[in-house]
N, CA, C and O atoms as a MOPAC input file, in Angstrom:
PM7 MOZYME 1SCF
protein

 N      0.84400 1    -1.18600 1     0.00000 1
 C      0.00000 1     0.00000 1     0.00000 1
 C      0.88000 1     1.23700 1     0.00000 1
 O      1.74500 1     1.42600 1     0.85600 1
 N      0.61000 1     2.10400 1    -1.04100 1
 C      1.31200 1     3.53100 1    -1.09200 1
 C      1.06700 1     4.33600 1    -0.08200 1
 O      0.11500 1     4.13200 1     0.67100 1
 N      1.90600 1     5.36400 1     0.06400 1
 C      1.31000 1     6.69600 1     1.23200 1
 C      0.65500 1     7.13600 1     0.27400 1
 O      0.66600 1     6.76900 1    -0.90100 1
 N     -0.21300 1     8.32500 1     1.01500 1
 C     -1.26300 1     9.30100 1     0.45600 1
 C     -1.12400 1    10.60400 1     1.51500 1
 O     -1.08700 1    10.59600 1     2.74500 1
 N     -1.05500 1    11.82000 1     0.48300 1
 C     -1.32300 1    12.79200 1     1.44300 1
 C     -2.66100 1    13.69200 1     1.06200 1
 O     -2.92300 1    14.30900 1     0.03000 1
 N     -3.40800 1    13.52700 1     2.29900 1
 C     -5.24700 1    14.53900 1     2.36300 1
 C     -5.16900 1    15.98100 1     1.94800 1
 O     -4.09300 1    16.57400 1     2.01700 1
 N     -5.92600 1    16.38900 1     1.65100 1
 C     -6.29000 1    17.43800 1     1.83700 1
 C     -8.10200 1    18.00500 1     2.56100 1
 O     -9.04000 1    18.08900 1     1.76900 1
 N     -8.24100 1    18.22100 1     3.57600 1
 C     -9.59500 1    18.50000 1     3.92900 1
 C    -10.16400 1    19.67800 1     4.06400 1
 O     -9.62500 1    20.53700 1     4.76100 1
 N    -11.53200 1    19.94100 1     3.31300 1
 C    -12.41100 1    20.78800 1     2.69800 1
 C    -13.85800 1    20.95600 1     3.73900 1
 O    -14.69200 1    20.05800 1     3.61700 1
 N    -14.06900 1    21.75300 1     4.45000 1
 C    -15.37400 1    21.88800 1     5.24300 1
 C    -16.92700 1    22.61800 1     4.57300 1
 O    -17.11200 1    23.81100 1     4.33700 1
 N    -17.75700 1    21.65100 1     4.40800 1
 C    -18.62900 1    21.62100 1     3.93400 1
 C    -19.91600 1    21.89900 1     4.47400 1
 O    -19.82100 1    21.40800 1     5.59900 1
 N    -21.20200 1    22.43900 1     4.36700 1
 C    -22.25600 1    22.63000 1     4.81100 1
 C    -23.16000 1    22.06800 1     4.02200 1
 O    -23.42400 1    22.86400 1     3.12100 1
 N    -23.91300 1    20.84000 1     3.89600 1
 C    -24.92800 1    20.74300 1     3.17600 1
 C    -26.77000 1    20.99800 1     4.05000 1
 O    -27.18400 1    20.65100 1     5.15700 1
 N    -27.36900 1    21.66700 1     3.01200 1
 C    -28.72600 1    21.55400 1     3.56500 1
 C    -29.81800 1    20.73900 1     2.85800 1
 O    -29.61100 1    20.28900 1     1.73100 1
 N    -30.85800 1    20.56400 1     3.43600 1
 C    -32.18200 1    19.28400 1     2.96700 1
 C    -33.62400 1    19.84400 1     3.69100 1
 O    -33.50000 1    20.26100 1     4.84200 1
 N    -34.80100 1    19.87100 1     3.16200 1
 C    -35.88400 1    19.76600 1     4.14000 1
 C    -35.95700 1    18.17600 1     4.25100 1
 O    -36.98900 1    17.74800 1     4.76700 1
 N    -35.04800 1    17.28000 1     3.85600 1
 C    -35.94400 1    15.93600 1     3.63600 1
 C    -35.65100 1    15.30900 1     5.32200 1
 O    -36.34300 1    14.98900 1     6.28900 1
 N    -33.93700 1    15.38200 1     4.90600 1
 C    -33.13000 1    14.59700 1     6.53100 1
 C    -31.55500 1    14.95500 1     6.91600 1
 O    -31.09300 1    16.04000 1     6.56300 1
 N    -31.08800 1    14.40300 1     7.34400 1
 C    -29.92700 1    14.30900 1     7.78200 1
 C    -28.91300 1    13.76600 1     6.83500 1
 O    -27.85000 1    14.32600 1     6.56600 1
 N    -29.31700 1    12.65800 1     6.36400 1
 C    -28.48900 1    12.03400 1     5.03800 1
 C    -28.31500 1    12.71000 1     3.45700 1
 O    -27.34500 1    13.01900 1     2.76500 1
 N    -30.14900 1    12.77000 1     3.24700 1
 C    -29.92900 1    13.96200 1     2.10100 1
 C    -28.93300 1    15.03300 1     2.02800 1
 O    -28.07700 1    15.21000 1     1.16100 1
 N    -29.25500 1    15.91500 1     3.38200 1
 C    -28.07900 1    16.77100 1     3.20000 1
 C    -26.90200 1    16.34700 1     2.97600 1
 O    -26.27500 1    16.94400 1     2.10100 1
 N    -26.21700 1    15.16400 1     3.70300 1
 C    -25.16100 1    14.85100 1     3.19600 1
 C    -24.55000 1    14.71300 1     2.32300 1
 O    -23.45300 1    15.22800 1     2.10400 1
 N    -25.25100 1    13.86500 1     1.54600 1
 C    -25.26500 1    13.18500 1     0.46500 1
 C    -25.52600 1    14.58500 1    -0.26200 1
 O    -24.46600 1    14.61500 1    -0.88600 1
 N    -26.17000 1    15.75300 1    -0.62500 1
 C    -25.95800 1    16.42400 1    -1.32000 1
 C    -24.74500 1    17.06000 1    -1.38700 1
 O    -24.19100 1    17.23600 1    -2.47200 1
 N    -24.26400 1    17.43000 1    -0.33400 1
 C    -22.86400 1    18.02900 1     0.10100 1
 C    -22.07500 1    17.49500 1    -0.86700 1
 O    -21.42100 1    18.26700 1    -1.56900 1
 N    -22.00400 1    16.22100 1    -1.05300 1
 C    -21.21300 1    15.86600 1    -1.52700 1
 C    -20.77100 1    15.37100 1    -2.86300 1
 O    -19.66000 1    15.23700 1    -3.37500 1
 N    -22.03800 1    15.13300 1    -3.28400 1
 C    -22.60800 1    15.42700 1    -4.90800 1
 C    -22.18300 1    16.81600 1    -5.49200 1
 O    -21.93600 1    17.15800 1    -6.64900 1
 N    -22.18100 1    17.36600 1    -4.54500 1
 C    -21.64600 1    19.06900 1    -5.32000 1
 C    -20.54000 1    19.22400 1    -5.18200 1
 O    -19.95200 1    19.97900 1    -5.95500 1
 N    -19.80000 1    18.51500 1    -4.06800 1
 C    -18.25300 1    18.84200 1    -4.14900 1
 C    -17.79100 1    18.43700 1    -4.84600 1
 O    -16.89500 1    19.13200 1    -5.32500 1
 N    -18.02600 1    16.87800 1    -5.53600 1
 C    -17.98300 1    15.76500 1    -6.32200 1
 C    -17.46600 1    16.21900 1    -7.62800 1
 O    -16.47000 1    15.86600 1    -8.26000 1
 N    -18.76800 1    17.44800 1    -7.97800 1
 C    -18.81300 1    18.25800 1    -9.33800 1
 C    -17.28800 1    18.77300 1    -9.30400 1
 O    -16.81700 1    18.79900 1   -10.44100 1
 N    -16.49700 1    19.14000 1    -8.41900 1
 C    -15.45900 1    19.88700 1    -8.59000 1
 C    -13.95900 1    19.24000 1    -7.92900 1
 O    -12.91100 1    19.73000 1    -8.34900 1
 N    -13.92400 1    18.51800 1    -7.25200 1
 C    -13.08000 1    17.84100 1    -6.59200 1
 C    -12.83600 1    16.07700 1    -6.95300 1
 O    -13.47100 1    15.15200 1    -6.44700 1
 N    -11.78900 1    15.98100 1    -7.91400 1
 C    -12.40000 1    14.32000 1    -8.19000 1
 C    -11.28200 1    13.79000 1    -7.11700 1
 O    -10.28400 1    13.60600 1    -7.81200 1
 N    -11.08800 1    13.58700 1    -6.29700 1
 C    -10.20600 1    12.96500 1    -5.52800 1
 C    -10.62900 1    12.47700 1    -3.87500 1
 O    -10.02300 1    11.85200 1    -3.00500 1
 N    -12.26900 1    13.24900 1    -3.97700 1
 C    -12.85300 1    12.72800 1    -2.60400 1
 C    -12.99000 1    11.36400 1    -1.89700 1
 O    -13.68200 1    10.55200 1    -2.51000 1
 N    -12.61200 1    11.07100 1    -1.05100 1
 C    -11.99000 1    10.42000 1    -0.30300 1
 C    -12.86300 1     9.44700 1     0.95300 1
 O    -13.24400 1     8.27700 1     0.99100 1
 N    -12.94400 1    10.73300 1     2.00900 1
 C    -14.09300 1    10.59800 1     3.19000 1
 C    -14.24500 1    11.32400 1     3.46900 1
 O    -13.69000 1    12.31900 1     3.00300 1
 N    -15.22400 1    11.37500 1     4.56600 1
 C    -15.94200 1    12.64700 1     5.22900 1
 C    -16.19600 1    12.25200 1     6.79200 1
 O    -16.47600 1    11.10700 1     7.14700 1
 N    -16.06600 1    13.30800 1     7.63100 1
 C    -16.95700 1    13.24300 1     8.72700 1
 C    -17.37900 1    13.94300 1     9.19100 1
 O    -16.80600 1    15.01800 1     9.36400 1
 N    -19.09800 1    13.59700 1     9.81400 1
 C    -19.79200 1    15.02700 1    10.04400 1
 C    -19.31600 1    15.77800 1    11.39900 1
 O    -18.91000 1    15.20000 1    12.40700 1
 N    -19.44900 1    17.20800 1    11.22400 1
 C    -18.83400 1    18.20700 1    12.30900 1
 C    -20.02800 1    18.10900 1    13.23300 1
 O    -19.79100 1    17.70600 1    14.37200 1
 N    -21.20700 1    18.40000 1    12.93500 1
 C    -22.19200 1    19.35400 1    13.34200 1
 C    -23.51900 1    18.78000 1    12.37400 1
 O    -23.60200 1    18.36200 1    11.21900 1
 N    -24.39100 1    18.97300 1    13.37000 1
 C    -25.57800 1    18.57700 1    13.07500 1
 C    -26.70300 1    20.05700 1    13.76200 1
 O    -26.71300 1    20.49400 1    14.91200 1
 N    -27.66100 1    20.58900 1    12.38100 1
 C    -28.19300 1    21.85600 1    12.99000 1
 C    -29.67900 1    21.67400 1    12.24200 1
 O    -29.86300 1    20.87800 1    11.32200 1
 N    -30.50200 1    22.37800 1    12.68900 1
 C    -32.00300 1    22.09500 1    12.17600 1
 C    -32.66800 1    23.21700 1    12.18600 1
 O    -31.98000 1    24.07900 1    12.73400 1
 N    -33.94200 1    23.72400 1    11.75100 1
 C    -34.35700 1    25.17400 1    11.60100 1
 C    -35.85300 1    24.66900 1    12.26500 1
 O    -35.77700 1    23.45400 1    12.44300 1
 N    -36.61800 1    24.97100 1    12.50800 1
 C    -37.90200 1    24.76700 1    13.31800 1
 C    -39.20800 1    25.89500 1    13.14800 1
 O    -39.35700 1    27.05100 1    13.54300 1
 N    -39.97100 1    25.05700 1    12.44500 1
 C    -41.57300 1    26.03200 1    12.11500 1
 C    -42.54900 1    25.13100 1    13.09100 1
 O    -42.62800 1    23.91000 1    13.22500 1
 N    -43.32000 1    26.30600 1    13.77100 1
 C    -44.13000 1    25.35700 1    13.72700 1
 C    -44.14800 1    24.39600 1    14.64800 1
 O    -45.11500 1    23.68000 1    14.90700 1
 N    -42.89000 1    24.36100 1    15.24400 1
 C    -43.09700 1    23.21100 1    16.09000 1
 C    -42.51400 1    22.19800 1    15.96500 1
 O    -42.36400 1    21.28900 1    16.78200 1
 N    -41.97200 1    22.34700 1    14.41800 1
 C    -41.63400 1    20.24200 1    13.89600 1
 C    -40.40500 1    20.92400 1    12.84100 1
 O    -40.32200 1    22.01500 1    12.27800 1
 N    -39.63300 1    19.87300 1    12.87500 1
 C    -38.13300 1    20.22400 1    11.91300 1
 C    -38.61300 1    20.90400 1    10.25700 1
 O    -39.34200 1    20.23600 1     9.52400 1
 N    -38.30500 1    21.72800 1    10.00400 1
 C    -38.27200 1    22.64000 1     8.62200 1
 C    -37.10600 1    22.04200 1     7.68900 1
 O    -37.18500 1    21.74200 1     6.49700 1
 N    -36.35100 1    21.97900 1     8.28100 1
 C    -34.96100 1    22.31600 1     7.57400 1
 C    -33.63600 1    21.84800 1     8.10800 1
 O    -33.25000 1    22.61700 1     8.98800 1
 N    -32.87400 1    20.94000 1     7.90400 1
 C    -31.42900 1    20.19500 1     7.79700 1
 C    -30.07000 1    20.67400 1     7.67900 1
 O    -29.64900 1    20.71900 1     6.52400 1
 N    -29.18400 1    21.09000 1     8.71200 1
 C    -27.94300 1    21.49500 1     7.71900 1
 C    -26.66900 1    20.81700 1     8.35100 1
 O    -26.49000 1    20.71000 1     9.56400 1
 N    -25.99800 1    20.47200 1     7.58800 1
 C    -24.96000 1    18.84600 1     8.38200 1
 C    -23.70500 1    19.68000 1     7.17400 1
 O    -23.62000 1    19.95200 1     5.97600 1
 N    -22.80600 1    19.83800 1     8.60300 1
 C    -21.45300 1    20.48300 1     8.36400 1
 C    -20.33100 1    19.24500 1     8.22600 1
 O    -20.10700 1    18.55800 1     9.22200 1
 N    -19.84900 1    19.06000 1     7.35800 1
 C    -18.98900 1    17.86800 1     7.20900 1
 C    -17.18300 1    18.48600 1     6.85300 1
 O    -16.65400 1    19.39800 1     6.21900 1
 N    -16.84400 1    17.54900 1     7.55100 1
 C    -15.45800 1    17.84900 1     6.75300 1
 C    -15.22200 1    16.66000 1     5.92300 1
 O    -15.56500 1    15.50900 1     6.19000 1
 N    -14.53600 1    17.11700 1     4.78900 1
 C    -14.67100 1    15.71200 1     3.34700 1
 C    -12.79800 1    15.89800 1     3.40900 1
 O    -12.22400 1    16.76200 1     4.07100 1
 N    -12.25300 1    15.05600 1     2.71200 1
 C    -10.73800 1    14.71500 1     2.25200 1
 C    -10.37600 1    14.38900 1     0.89000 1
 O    -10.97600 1    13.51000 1     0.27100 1
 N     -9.45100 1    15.03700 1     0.40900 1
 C     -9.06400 1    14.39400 1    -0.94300 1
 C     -8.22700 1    14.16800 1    -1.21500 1
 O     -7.45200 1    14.76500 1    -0.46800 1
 N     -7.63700 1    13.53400 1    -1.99500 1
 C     -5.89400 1    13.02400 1    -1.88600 1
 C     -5.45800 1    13.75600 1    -2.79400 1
 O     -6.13600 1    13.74900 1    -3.82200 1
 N     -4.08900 1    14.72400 1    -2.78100 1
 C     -3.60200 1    14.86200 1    -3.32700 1
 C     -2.61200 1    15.11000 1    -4.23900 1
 O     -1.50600 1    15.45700 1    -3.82500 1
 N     -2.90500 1    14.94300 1    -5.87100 1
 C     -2.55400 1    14.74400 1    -6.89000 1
 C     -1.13700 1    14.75800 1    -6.71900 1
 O     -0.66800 1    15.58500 1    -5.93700 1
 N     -0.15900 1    13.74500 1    -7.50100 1
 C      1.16400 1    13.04300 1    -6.97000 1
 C      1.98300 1    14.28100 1    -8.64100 1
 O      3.18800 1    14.25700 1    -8.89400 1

């Protein structure tokens, strides 16, 4: 197995759906611009509230990418 050296990128994704969506979008968009993504782990978990009942999702991740040799 080779070394690898990271680079990590802090991310905010948002969702009305959940917790994962957001993720998973986060990272679909970084995706668009970063081909070397790696992993992620979430920072922070935050929610917006109408009403009484969850509105809104936003999951702060830090992602990694290796990089280019």
């Amino acid at each position: 197995m080779s070394s690898h050296v990271y680079k990590s990128i802090e991310l905010t994704g948002s969702s009305p759906i959940g917790i994962q969506d957001a993720i998973e979008h986060a990272i679909e968009r970084a995706a668009q611009s970063v081909d070397t993504l790696r992993w992620f782990e979430v920072i922070e978990t935050r929610g917006h509230i109408e009403d009484g009942r969850i509105a809104h999702w936003q999951v702060t991740l830090k992602a990694g990418f290796t990089l280019e040799e």
